[in-house]
C-alpha positions in Angstrom: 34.1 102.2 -119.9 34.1 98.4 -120.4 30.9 97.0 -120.1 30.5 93.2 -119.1 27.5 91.5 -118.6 28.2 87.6 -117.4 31.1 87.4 -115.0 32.5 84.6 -117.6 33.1 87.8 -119.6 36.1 88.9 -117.3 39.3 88.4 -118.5 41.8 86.8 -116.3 44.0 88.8 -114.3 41.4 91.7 -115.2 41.9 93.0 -111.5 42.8 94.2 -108.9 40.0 96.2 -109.0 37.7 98.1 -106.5 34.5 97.2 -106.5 31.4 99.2 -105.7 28.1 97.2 -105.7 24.4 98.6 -106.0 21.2 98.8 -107.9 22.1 102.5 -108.9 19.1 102.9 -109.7 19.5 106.4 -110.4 23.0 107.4 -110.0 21.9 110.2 -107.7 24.4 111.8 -105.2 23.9 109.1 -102.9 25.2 106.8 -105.2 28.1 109.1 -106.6 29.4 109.3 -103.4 30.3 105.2 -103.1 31.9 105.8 -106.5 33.8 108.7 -105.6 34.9 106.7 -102.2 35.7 104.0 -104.4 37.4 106.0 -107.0 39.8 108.0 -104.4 40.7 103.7 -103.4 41.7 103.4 -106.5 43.9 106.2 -106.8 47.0 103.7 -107.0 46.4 101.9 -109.8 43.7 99.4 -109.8 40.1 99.6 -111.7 37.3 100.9 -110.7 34.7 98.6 -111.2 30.3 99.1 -110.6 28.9 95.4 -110.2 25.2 96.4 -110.5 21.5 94.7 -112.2 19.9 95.3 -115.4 16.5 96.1 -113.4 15.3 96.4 -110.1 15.8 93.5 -108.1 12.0 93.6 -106.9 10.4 93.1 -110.5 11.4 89.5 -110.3 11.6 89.2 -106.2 8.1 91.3 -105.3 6.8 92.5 -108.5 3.7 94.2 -106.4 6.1 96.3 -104.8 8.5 97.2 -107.6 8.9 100.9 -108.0 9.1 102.6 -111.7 12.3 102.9 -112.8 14.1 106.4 -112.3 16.5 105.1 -115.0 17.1 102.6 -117.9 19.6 100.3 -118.2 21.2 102.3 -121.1 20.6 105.4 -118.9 22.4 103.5 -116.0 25.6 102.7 -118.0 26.0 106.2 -119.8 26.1 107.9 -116.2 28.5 105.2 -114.6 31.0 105.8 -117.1 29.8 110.1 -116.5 30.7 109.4 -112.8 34.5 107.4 -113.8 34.0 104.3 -114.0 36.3 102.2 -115.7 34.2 99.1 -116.1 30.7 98.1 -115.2 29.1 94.6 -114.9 25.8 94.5 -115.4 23.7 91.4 -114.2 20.9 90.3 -116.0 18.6 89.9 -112.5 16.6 86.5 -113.0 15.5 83.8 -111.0 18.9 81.9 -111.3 20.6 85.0 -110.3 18.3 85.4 -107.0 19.0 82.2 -106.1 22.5 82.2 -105.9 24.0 81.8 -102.3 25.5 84.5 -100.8 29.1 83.2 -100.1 28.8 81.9 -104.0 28.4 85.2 -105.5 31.5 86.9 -103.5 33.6 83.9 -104.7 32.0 84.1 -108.2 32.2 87.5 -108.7 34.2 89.4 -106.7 37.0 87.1 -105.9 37.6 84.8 -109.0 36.3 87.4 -111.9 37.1 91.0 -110.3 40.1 90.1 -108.1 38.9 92.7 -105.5 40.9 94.8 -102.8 38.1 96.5 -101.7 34.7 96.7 -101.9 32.2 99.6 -100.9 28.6 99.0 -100.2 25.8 101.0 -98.5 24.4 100.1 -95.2 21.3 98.4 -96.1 22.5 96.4 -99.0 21.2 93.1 -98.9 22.7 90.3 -102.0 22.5 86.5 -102.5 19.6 84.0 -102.2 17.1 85.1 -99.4 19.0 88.7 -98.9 21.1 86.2 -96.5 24.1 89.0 -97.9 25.0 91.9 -95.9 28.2 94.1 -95.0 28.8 91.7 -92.0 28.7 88.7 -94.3 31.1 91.1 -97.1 33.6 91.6 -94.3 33.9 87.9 -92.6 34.2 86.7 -96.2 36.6 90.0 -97.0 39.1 88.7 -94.2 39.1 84.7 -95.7 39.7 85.9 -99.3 41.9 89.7 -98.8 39.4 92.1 -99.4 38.5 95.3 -97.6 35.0 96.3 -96.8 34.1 100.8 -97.1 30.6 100.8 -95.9 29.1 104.3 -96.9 26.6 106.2 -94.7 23.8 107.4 -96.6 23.7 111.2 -98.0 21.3 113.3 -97.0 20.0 116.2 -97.7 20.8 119.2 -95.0 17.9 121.4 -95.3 15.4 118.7 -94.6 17.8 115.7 -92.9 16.2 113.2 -95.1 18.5 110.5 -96.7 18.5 111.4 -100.9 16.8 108.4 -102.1 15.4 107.3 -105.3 12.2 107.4 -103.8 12.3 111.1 -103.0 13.3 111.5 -106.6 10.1 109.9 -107.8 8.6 111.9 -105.1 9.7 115.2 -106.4 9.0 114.3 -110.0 5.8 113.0 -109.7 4.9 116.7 -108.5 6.8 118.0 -111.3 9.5 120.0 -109.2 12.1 119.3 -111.3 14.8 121.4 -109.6 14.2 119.1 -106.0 15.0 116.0 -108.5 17.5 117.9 -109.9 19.2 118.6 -106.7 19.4 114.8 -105.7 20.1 113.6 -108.5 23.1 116.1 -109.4 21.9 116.6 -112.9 19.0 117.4 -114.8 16.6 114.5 -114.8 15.8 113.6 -117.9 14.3 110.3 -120.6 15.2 108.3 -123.5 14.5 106.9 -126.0 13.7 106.5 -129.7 11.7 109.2 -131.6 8.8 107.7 -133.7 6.0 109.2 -135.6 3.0 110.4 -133.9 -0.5 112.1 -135.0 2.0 115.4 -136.4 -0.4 117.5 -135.0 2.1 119.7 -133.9 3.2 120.2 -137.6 -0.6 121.0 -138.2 0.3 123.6 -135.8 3.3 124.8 -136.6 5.3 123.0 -134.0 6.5 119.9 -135.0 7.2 117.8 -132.1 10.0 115.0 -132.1 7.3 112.4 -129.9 8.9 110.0 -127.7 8.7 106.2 -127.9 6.1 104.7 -125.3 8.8 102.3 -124.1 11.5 105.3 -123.4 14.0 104.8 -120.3 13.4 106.8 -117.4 11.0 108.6 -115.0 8.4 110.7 -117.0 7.9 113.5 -114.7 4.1 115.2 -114.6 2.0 116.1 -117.1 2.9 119.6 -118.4 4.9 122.0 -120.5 8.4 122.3 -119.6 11.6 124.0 -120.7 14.6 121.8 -121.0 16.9 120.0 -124.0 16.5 117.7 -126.7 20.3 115.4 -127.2 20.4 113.8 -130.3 22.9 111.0 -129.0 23.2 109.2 -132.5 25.9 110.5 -135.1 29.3 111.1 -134.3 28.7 114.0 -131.8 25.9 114.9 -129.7 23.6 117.7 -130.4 22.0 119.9 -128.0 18.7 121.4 -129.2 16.7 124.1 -126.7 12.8 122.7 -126.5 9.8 123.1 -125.1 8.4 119.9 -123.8 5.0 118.4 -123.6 4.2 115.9 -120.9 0.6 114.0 -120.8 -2.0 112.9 -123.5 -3.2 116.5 -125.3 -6.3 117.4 -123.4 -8.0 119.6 -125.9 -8.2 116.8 -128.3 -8.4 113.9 -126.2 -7.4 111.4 -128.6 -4.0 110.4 -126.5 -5.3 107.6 -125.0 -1.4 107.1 -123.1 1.0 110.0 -121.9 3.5 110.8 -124.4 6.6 112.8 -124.2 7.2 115.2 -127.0 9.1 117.9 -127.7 9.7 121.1 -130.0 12.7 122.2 -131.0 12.8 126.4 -130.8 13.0 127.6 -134.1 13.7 124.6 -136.2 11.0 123.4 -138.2 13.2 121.4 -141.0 14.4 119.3 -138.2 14.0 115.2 -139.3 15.3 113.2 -136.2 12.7 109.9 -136.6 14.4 106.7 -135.7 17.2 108.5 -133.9 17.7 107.9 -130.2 17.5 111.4 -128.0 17.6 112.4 -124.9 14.9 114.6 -123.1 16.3 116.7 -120.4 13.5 118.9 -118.2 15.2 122.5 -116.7 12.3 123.6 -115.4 8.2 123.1 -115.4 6.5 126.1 -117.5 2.8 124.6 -116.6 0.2 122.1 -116.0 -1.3 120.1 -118.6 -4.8 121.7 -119.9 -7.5 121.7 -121.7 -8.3 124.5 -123.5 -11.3 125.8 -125.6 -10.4 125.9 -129.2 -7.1 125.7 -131.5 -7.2 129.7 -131.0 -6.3 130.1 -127.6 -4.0 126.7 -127.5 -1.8 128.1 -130.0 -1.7 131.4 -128.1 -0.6 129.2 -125.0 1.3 127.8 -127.2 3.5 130.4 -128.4 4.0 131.7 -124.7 5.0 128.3 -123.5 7.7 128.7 -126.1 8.6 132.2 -125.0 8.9 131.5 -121.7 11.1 128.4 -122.7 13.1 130.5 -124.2 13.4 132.3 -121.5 14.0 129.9 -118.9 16.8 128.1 -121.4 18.6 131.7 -122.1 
């Protein structure tokens, strides 16, 4: 996937291309299905291109009412090009950015740079200075310039008719049920980031733990043990490592003054990943966080949280 971030990056003639335009913040099914539209649009030829921010539009706009992040930026990229997208431009959201008229940024960016034919949007999609931008606007401006406009309905969820959302996702992660955030997202949810040295407790132990940096991408899920996967992304291939995963800030020492995200490898102990980048993938939540009396009885919990990992992973 071709990534651009200014639309000066564009080459000319780069299009046409179809254009779907979001926060995807997430890339959850809701999402996947604008890209899918847009990718079956496509299907003749032309590009497939994701014109989307490189955080959440309310961190500069209302920063009081800014969300976490579900995703990263990095996170956000990897599962465009996952989903088939051929090229993604990714706009560093500022206050130059927000105050670009509305009209401007269709003629900026989807007419001169992108050369759209269509472009695919969800209902409530607001752009331009003021959120003055809207599907209307899109399709008045789509006429002038010869550009279609594919407004996609929100997907929901059958069981419960509730619209899948990124806000449900934090919802369901929040209360550590991963497989609900699994479900609307279409994947695992998972974090990344850098591994960095911690207190090597876990070595103590004898589980090492590969210990997240604090400024990972993604939505840390609640504190706990869980079953899931450790990706080492850097290297020439990825490697996929089964783990047990600790979520919070190690009760029965209490000298975690911020959660952390670490996690075990089973049954490697030689294992030296510091200063790679991983991913953290959580299956499924073994437990809550606690406290427990002594290093005896952790490490019995411990070695069942492992077990059960194991399990769970098998």
């Amino acid at each position: 996937m071709i990534v651009f971030r200014d639309p000066t990056e564009v080459p000319a003639h780069f299009g046409p291309s179809v254009v779907a335009i979001g926060k995807f913040d997430g890339v959850h099914a809701g999402h996947r299905a604008v890209i899918d539209r847009a990718r079956v649009d496509a299907s003749d030829g032309a590009r497939v291109v994701a014109v989307t921010f490189d955080r959440n539009p309310l961190s500069v706009l209302r920063p009081e009412k800014c969300p976490p992040d579900v995703i990263g930026p990095h996170q956000k990229l990897e599962l465009l090009e996952r989903a088939g997208v051929d090229a993604t431009l990714l706009l560093t959201f500022d206050e130059a950015l927000a105050s670009i008229p509305a009209d401007e940024f269709v003629r900026r960016i989807l007419v001169d740079a992108l050369e759209a034919r269509t472009v695919l949007v969800g209902r409530d999609f607001r752009f331009g200075a003021g959120g003055a931008g809207d599907p209307a606007l899109l399709e008045r401006m789509g006429a002038e310039h010869g550009f279609r406009v594919d407004v996609v309905d929100d997907v929901r969820a059958v069981h419960l008719d509730r619209r899948v959302s990124s806000t449900w996702i934090r919802e369901a992660l929040s209360a550590g049920d991963i497989s609900t955030a699994a479900r609307l997202l279409g994947r695992a949810p998972s974090v990344w980031g850098e591994v960095v040295h911690g207190l090597k407790r876990g070595r103590e132990l004898g589980y090492p733990t590969a210990n997240l940096s604090p400024d990972l991408e993604g939505f840390v899920p609640a504190d706990g043990v869980y079953a899931g996967w450790l990706i080492d992304v850097d290297g020439a291939r990825r490697i996929s490592y089964p783990a047990a995963i600790s979520v919070g800030t190690n009760p029965t020492f209490d000298d975690v003054h911020s959660r952390q995200v670490e996690a075990y490898v089973i049954d490697e102990t030689g294992l030296d990943l510091y200063g790679h980048h991983v991913e953290v993938r959580f299956v499924e939540r073994v437990r809550g966080m606690t406290a427990f009396d002594g290093i005896d009885a952790l490490l019995v919990q411990m070695a069942d949280d492992v077990e059960r990992s194991r399990a769970i992973l098998r």
